[in-house]
N, C-alpha and C positions, 0 to 999 in steps of 0.2 A: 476599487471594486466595492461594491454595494453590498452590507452586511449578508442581506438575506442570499446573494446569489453565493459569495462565500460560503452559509450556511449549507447550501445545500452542494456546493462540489466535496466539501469535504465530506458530507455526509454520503455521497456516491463511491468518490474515490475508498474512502471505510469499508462497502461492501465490495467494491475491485478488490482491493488487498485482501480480504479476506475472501475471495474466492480466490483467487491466489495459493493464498496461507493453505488452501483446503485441497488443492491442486497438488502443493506440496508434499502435503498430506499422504494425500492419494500413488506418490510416484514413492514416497518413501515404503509405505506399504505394500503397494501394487507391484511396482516399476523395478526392474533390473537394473544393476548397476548403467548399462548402457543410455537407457533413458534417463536416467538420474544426471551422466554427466553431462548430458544434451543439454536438459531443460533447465534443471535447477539454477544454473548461471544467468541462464535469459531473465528469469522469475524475479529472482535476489536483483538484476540489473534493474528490468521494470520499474520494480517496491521503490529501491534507490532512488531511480528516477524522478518518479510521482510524488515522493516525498521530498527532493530537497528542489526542485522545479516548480513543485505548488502547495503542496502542504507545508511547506517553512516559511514563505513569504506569506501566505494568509495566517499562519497561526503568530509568525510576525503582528501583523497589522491588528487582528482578531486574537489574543489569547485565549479567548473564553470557549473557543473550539479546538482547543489543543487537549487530545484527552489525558485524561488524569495522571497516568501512568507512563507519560513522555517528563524528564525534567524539566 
């Protein structure tokens, strides 16, 4: 994969999970327990997803876009 295209899936997927994050947010506040048990699992399965499918094999190859705050 080509540095810069790297660069920028991770820099999307970043704002994916973090609308996410914010989704989550919103059902923990908003949302009834009934939509909490719905969604919340799908959400957490996604993140999983996207994270060890393509954000662990590029921060693999690429460290230097692994943010800080990942060991």
């Amino acid at each position: 994969m080509k540095k810069q295209v790297a660069e920028q899936i991770c820099q999307k997927l970043e704002a994916i999970i973090g609308q996410m994050n914010g989704l989550n947010n919103f059902l923990i506040t908003n949302g009834d327990e009934g939509d909490r048990k719905r969604i919340q699992p799908v959400l957490a399965m996604c993140v999983t997803e996207l994270d060890i499918e393509i954000l662990v094999p590029i921060h693999r190859e690429f460290p230097e876009f692994k943010p800080g705050f990942l060991p």
